[in-house]
PDB file of N, CA, C and O in Angstrom:
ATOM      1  N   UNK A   1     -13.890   8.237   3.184  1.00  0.00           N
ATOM      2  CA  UNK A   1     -12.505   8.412   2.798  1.00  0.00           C
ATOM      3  C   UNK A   1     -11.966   7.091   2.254  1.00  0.00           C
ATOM      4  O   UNK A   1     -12.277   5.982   2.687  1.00  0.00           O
ATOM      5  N   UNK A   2     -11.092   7.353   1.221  1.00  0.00           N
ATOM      6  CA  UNK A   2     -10.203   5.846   0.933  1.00  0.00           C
ATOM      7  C   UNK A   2      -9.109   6.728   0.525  1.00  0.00           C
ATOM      8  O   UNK A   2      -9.034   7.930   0.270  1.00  0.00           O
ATOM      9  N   UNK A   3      -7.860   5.248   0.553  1.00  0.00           N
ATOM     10  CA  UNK A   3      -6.524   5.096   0.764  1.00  0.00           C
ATOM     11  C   UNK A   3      -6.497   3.915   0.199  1.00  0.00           C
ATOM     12  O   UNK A   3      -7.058   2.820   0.174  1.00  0.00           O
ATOM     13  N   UNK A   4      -5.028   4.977  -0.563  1.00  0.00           N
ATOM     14  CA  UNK A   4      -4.393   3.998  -1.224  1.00  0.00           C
ATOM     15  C   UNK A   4      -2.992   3.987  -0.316  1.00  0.00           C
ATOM     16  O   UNK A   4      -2.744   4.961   0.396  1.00  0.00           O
ATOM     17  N   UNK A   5      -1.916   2.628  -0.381  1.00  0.00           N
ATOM     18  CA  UNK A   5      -1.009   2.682   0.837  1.00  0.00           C
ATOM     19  C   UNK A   5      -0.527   1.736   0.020  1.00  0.00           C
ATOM     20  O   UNK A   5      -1.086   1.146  -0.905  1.00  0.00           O
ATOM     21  N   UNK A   6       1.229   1.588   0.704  1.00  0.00           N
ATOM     22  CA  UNK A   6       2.343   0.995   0.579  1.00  0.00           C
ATOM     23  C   UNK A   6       3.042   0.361   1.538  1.00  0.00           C
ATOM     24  O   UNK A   6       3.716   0.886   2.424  1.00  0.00           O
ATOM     25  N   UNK A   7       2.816  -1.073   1.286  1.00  0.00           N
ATOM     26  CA  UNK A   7       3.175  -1.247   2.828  1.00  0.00           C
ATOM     27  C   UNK A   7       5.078  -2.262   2.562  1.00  0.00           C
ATOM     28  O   UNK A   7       5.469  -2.644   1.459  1.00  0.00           O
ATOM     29  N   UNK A   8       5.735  -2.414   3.659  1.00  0.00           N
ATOM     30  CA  UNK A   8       6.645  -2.625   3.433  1.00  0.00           C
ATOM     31  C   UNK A   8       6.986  -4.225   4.193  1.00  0.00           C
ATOM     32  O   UNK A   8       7.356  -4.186   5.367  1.00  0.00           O
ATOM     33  N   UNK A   9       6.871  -5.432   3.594  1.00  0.00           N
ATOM     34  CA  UNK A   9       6.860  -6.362   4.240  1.00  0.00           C
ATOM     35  C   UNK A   9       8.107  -7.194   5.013  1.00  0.00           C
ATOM     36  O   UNK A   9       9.193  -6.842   4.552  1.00  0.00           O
ATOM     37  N   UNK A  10       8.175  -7.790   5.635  1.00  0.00           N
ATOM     38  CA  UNK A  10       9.204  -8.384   6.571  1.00  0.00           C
ATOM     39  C   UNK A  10      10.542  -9.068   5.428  1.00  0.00           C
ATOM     40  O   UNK A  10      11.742  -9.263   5.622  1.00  0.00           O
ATOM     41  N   UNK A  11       9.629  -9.296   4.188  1.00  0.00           N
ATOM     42  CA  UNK A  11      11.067  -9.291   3.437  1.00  0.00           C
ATOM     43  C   UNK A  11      11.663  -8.782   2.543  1.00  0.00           C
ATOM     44  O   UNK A  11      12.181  -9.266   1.536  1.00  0.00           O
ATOM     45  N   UNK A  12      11.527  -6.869   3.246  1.00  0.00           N
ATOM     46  CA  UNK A  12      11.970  -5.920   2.560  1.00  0.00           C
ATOM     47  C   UNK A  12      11.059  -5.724   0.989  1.00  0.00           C
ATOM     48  O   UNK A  12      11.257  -4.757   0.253  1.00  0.00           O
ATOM     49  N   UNK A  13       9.997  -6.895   0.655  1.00  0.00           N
ATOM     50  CA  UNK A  13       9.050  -6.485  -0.360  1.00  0.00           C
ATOM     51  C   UNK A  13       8.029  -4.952  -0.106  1.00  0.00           C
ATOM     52  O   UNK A  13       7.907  -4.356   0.964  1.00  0.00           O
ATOM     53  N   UNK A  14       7.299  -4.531  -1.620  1.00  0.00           N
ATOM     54  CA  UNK A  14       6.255  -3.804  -1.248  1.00  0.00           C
ATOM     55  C   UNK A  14       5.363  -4.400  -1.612  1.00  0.00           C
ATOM     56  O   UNK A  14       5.383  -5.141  -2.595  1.00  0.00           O
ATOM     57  N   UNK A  15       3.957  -4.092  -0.549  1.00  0.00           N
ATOM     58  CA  UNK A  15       2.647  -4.256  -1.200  1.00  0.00           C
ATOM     59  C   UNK A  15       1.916  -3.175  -1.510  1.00  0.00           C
ATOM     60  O   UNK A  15       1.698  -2.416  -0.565  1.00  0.00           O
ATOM     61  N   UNK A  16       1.489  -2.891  -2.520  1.00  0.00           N
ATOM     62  CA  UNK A  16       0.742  -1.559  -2.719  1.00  0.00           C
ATOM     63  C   UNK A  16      -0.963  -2.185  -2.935  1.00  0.00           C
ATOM     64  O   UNK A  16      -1.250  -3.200  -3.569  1.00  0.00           O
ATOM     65  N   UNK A  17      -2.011  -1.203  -2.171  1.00  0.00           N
ATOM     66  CA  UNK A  17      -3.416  -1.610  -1.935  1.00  0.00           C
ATOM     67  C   UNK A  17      -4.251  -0.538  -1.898  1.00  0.00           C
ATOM     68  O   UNK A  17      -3.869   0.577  -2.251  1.00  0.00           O
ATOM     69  N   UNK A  18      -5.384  -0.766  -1.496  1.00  0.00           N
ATOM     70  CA  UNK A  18      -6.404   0.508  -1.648  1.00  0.00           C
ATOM     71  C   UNK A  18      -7.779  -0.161  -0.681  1.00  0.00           C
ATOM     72  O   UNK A  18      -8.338  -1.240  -0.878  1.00  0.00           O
ATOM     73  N   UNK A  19      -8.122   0.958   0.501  1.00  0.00           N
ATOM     74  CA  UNK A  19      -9.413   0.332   1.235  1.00  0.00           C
ATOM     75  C   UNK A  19      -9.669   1.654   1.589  1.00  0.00           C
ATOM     76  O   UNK A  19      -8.816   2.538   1.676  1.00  0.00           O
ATOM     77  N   UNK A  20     -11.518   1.833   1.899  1.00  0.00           N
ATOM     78  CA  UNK A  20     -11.743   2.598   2.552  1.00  0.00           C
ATOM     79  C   UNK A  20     -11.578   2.959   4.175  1.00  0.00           C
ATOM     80  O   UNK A  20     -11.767   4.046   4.721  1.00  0.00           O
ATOM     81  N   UNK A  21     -11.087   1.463   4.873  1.00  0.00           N
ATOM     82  CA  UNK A  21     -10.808   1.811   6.400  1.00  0.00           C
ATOM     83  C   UNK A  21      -9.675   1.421   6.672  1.00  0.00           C
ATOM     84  O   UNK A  21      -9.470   0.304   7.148  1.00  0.00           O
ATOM     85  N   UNK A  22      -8.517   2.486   6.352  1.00  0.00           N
ATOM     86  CA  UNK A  22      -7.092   2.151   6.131  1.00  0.00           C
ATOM     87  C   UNK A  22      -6.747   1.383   8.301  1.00  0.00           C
ATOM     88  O   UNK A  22      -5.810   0.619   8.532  1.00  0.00           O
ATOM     89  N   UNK A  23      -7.485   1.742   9.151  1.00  0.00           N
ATOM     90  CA  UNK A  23      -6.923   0.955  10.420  1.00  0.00           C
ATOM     91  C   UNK A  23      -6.927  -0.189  10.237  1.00  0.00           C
ATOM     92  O   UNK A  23      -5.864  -0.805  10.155  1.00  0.00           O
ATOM     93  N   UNK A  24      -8.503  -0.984  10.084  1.00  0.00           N
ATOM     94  CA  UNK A  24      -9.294  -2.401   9.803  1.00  0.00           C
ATOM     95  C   UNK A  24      -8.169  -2.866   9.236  1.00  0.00           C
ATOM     96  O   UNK A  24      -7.504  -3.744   9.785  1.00  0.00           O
ATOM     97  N   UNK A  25      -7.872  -2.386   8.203  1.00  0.00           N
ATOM     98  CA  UNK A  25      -6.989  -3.099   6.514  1.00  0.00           C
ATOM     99  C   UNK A  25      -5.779  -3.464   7.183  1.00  0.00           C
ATOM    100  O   UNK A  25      -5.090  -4.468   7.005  1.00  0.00           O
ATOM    101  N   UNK A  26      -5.583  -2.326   8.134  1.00  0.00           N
ATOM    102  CA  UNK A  26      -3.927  -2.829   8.286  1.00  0.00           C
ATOM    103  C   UNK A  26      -3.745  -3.905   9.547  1.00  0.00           C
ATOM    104  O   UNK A  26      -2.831  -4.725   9.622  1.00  0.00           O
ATOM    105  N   UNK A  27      -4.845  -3.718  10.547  1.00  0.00           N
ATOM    106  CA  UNK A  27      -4.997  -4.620  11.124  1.00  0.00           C
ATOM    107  C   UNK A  27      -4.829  -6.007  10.532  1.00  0.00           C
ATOM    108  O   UNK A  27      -3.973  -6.867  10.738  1.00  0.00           O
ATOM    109  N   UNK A  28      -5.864  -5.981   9.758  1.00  0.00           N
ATOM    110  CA  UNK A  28      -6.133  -7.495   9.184  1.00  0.00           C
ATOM    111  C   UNK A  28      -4.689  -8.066   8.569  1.00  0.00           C
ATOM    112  O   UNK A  28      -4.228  -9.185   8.793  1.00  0.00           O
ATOM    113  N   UNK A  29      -4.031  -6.931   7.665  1.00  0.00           N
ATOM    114  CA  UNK A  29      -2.763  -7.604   7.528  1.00  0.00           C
ATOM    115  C   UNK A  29      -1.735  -8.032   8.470  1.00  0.00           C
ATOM    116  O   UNK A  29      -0.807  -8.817   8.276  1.00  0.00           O
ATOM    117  N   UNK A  30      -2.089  -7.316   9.638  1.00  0.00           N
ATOM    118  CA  UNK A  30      -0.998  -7.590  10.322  1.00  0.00           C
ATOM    119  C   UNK A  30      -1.189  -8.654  10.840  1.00  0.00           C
ATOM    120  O   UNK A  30      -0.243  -9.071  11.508  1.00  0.00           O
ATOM    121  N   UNK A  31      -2.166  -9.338  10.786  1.00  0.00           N
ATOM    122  CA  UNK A  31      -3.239 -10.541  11.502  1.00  0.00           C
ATOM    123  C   UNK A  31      -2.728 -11.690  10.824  1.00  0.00           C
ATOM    124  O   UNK A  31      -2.801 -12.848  11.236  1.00  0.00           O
ATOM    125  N   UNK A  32      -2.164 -11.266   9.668  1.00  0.00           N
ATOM    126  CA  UNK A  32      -1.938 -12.386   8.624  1.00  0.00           C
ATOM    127  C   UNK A  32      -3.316 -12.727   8.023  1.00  0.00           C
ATOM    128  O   UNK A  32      -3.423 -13.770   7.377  1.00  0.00           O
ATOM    129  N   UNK A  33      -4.218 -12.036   8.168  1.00  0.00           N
ATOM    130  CA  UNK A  33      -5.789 -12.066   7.222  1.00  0.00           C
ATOM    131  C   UNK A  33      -6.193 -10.980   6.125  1.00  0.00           C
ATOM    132  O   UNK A  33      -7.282 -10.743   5.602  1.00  0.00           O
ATOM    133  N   UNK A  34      -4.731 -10.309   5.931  1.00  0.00           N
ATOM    134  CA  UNK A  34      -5.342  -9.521   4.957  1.00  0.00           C
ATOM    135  C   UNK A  34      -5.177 -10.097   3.008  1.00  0.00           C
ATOM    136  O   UNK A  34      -5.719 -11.086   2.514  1.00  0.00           O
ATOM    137  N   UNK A  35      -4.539  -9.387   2.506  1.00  0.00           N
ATOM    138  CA  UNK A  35      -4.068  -9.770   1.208  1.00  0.00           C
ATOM    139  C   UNK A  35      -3.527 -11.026   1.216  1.00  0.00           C
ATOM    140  O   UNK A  35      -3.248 -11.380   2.362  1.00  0.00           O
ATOM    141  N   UNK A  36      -3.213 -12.021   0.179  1.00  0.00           N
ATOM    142  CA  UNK A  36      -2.845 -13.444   0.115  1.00  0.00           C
ATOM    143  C   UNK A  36      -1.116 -13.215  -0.112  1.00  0.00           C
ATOM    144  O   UNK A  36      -0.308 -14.029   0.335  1.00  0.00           O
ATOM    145  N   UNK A  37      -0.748 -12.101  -0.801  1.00  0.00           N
ATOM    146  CA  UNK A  37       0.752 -12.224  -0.828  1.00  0.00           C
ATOM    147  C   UNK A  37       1.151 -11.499   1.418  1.00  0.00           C
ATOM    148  O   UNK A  37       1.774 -12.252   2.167  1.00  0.00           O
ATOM    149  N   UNK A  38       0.891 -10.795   1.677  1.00  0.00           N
ATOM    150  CA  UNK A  38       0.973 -10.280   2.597  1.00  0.00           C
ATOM    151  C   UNK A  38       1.124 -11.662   4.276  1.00  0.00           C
ATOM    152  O   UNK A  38       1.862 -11.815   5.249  1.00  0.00           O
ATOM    153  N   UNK A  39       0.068 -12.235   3.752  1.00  0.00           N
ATOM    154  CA  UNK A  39       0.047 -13.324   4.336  1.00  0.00           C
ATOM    155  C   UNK A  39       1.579 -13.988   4.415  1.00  0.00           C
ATOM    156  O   UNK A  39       2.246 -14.312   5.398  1.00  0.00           O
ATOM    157  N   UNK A  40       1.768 -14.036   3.474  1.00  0.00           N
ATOM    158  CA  UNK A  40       3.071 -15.127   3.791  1.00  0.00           C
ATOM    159  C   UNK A  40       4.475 -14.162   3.679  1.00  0.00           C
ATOM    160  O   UNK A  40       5.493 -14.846   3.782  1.00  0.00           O
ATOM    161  N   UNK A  41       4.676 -12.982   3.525  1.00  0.00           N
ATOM    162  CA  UNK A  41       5.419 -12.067   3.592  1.00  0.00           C
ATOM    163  C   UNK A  41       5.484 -10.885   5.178  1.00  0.00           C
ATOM    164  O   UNK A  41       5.843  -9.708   5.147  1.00  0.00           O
ATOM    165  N   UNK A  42       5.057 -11.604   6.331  1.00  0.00           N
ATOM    166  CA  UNK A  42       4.373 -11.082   7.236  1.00  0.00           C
ATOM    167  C   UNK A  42       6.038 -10.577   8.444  1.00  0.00           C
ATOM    168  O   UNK A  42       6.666 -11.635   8.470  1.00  0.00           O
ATOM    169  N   UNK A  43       6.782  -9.606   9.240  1.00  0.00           N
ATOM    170  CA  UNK A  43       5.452  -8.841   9.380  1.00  0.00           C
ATOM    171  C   UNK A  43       5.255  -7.602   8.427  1.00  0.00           C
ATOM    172  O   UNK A  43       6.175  -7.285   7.673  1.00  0.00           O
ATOM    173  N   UNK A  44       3.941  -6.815   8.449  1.00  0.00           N
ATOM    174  CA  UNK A  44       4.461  -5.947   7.421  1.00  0.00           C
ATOM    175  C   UNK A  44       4.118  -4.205   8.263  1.00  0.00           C
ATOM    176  O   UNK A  44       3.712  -4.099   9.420  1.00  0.00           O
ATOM    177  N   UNK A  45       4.431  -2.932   7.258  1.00  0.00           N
ATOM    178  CA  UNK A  45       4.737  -1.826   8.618  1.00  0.00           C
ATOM    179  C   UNK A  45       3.978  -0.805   6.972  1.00  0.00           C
ATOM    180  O   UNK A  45       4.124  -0.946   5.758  1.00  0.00           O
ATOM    181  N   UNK A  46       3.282   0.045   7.742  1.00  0.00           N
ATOM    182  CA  UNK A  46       2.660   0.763   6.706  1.00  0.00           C
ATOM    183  C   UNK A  46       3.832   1.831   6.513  1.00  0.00           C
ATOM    184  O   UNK A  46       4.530   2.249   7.436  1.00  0.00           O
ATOM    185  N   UNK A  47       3.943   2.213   5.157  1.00  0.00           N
ATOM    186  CA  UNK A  47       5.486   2.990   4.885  1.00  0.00           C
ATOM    187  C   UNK A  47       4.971   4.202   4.052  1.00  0.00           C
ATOM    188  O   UNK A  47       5.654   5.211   3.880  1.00  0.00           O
ATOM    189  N   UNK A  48       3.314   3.974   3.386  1.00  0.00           N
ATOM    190  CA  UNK A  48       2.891   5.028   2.343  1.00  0.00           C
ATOM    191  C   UNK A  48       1.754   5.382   1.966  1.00  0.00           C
ATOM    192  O   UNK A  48       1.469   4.904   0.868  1.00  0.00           O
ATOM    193  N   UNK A  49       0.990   6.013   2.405  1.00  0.00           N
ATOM    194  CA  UNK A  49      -0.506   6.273   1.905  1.00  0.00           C
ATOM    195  C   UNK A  49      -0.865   8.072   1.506  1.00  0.00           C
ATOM    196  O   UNK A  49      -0.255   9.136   1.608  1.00  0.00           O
ATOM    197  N   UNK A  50      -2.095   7.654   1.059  1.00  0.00           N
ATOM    198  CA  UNK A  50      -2.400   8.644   0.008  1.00  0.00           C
ATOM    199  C   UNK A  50      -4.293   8.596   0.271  1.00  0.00           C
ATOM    200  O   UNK A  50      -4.975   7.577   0.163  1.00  0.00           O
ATOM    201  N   UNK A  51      -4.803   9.960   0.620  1.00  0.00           N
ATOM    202  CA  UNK A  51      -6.525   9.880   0.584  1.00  0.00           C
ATOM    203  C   UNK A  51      -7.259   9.823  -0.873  1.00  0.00           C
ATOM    204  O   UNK A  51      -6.587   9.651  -1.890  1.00  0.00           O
ATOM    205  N   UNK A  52      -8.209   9.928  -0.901  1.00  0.00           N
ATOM    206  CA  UNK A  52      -9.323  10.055  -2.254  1.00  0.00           C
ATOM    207  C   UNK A  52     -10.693   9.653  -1.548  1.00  0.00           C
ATOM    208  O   UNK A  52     -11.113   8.772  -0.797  1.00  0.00           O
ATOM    209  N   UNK A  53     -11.208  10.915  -2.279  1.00  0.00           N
ATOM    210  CA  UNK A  53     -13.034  11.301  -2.349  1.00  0.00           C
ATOM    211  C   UNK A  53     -13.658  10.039  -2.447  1.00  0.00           C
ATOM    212  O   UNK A  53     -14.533   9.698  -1.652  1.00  0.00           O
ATOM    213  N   UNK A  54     -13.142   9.102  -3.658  1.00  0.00           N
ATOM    214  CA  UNK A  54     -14.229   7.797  -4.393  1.00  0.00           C
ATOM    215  C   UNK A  54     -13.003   6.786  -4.156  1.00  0.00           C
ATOM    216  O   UNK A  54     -11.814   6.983  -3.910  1.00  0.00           O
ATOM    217  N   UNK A  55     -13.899   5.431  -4.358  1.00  0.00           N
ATOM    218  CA  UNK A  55     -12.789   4.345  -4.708  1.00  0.00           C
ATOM    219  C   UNK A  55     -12.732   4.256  -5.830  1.00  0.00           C
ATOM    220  O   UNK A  55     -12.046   3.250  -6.012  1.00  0.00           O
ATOM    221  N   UNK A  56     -12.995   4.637  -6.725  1.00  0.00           N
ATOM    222  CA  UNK A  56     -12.718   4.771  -8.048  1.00  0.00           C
ATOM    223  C   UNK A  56     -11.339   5.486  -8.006  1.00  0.00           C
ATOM    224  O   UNK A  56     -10.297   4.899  -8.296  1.00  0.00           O
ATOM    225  N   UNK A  57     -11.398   6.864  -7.606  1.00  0.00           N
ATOM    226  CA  UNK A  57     -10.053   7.688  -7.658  1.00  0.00           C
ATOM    227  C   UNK A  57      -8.785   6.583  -6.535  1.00  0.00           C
ATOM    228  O   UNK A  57      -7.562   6.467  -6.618  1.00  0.00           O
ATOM    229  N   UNK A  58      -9.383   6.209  -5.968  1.00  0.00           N
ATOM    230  CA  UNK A  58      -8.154   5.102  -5.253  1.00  0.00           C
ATOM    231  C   UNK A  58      -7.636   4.279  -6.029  1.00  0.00           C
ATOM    232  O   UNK A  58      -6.426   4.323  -6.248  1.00  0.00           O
ATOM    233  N   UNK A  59      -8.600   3.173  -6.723  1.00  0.00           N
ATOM    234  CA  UNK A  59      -8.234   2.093  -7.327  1.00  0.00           C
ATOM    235  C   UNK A  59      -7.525   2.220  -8.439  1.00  0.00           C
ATOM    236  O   UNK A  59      -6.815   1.284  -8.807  1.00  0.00           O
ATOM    237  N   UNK A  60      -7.613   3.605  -9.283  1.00  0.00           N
ATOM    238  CA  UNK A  60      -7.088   4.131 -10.312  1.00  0.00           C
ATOM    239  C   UNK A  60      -5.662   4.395 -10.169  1.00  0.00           C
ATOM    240  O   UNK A  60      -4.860   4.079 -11.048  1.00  0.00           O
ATOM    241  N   UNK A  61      -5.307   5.005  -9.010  1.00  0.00           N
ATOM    242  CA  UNK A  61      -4.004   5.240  -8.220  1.00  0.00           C
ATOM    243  C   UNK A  61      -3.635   3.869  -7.944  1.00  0.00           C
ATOM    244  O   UNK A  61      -2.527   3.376  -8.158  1.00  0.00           O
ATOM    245  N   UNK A  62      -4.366   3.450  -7.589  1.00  0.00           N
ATOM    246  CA  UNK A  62      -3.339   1.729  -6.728  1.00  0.00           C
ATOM    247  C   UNK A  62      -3.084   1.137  -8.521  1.00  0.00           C
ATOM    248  O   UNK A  62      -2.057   0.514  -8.791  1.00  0.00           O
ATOM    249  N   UNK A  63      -3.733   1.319  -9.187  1.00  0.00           N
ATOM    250  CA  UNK A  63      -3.217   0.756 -10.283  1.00  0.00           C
ATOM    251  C   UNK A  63      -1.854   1.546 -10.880  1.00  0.00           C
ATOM    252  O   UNK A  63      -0.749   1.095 -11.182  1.00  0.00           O
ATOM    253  N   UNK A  64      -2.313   2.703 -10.916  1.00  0.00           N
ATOM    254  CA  UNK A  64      -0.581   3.673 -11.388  1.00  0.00           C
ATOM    255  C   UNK A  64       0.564   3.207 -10.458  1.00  0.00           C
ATOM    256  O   UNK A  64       1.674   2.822 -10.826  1.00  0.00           O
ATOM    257  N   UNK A  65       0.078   3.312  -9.118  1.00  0.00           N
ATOM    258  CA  UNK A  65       1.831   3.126  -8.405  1.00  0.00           C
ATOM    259  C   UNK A  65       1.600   1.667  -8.345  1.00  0.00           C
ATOM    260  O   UNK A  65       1.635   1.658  -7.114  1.00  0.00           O
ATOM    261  N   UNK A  66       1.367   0.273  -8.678  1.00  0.00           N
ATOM    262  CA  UNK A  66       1.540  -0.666  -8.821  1.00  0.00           C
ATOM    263  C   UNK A  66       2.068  -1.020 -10.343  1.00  0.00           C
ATOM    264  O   UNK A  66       2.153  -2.193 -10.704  1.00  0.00           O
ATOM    265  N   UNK A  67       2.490   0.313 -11.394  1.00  0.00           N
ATOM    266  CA  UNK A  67       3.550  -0.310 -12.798  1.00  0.00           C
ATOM    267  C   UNK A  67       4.562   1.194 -12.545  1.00  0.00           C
ATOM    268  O   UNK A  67       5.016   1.975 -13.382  1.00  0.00           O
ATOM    269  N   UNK A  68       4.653   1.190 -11.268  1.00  0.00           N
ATOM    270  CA  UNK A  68       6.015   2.013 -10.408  1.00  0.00           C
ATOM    271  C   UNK A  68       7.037   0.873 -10.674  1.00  0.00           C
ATOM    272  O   UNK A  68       6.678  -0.278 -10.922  1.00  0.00           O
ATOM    273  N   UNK A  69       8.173   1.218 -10.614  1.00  0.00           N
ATOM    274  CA  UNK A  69       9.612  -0.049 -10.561  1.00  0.00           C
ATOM    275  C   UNK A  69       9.472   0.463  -9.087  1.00  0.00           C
ATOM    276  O   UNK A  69       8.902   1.474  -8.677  1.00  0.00           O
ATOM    277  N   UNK A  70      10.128  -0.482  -8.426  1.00  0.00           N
ATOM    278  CA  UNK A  70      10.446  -0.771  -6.818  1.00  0.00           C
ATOM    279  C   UNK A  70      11.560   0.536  -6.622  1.00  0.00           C
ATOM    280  O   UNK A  70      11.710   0.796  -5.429  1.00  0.00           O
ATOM    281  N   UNK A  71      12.386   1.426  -7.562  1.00  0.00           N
ATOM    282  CA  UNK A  71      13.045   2.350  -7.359  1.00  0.00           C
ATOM    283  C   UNK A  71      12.177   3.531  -7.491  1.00  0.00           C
ATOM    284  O   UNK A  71      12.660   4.414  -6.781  1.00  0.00           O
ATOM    285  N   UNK A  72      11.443   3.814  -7.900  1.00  0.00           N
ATOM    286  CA  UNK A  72      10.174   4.907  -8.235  1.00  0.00           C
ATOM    287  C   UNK A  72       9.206   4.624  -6.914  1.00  0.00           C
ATOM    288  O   UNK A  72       8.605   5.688  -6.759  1.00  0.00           O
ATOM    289  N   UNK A  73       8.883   3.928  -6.150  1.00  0.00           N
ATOM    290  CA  UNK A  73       8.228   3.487  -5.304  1.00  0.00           C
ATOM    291  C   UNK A  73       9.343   3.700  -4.219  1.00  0.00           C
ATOM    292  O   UNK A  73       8.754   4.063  -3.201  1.00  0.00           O
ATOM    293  N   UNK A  74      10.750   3.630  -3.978  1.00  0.00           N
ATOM    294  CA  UNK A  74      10.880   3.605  -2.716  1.00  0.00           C
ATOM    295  C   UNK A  74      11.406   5.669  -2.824  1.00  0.00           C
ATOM    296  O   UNK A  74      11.890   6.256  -1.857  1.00  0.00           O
ATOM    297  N   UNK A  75      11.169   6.263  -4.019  1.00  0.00           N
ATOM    298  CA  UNK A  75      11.646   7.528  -3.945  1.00  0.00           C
ATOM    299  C   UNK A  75      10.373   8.434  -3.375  1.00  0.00           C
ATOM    300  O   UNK A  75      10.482   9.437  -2.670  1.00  0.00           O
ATOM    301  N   UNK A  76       8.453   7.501  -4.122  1.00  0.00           N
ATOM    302  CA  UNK A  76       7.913   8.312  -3.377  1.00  0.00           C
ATOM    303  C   UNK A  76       7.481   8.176  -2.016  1.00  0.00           C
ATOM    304  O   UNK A  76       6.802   9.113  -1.597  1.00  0.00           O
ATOM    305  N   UNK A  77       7.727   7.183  -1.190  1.00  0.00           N
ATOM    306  CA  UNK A  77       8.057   6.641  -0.142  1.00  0.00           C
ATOM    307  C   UNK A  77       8.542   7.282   0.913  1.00  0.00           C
ATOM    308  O   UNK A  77       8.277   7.337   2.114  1.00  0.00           O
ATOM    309  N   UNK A  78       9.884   8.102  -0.346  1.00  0.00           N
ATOM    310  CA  UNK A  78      10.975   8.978   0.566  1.00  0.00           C
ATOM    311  C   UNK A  78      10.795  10.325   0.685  1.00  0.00           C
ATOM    312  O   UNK A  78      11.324  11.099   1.482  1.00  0.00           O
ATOM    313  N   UNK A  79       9.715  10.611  -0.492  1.00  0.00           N
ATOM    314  CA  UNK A  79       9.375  11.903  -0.302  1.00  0.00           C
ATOM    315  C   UNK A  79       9.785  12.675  -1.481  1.00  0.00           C
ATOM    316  O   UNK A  79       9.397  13.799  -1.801  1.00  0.00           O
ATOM    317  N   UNK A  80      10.711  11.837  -2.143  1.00  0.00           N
ATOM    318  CA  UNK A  80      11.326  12.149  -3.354  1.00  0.00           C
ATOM    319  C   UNK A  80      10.653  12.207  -4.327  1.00  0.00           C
ATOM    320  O   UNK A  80      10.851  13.125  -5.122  1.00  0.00           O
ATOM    321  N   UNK A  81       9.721  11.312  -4.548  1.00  0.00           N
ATOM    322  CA  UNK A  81       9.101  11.106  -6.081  1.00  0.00           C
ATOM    323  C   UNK A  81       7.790  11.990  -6.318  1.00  0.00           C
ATOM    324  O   UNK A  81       6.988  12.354  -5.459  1.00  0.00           O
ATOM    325  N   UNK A  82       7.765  12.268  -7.815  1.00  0.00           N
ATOM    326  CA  UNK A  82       6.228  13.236  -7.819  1.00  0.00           C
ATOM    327  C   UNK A  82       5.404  12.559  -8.856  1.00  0.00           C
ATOM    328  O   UNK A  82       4.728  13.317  -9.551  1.00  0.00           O
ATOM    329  N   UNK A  83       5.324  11.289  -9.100  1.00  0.00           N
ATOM    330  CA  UNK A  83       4.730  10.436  -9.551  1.00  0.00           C
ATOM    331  C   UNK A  83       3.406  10.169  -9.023  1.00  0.00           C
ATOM    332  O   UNK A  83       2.730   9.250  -9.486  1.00  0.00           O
TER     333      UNK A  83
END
C-alpha cells in the first residue's frame, strides 16, 4: 500500500508527501527526522491521506495536490474539494 498525506504543521503550514508506511513516516516526522521542511516546522498532526496500488500512482498524486493553492488544499482536507 502507499499514501499520499497532508500533514498540518505547528505553524498552521501544509506538508504534502507520499510513503509506503504511512505509521513509520509519520513517526519519523514527528521525531523531527522526517522531511527537512517538517523538521523545523514541528509539531506536525496528519490532517489528509489518500491509498494507491503503486508508488508511481502516489507520487503522481503528491505531485497534483502539491500545485493545489493552500485554499484548494484546505477544502479537500474538509471534505469539500473533488480535486
Amino acid at each position: 500500500m502507499n499514501w499520499v498525506y497532508i500533514l498540518r504543521c505547528g505553524d498552521d503550514s501544509l506538508y504534502t508527501g507520499w510513503t509506503n508506511d504511512l505509521p513509520r513516516r509519520l513517526a519519523s516526522h514527528q521525531a523531527g527526522k522526517g522531511g527537512k521542511y517538517t523538521r523545523s516546522h514541528l509539531p506536525v498532526e496528519l490532517v489528509y491521506q489518500e491509498t494507491y496500488d503503486t508508488p508511481t500512482q502516489a507520487r503522481q498524486r503528491e505531485w497534483a495536490l502539491k500545485q493545489l493553492s493552500r485554499e484548494e488544499k484546505l477544502a479537500l482536507i474538509a471534505g469539500r474539494g473533488t480535486i
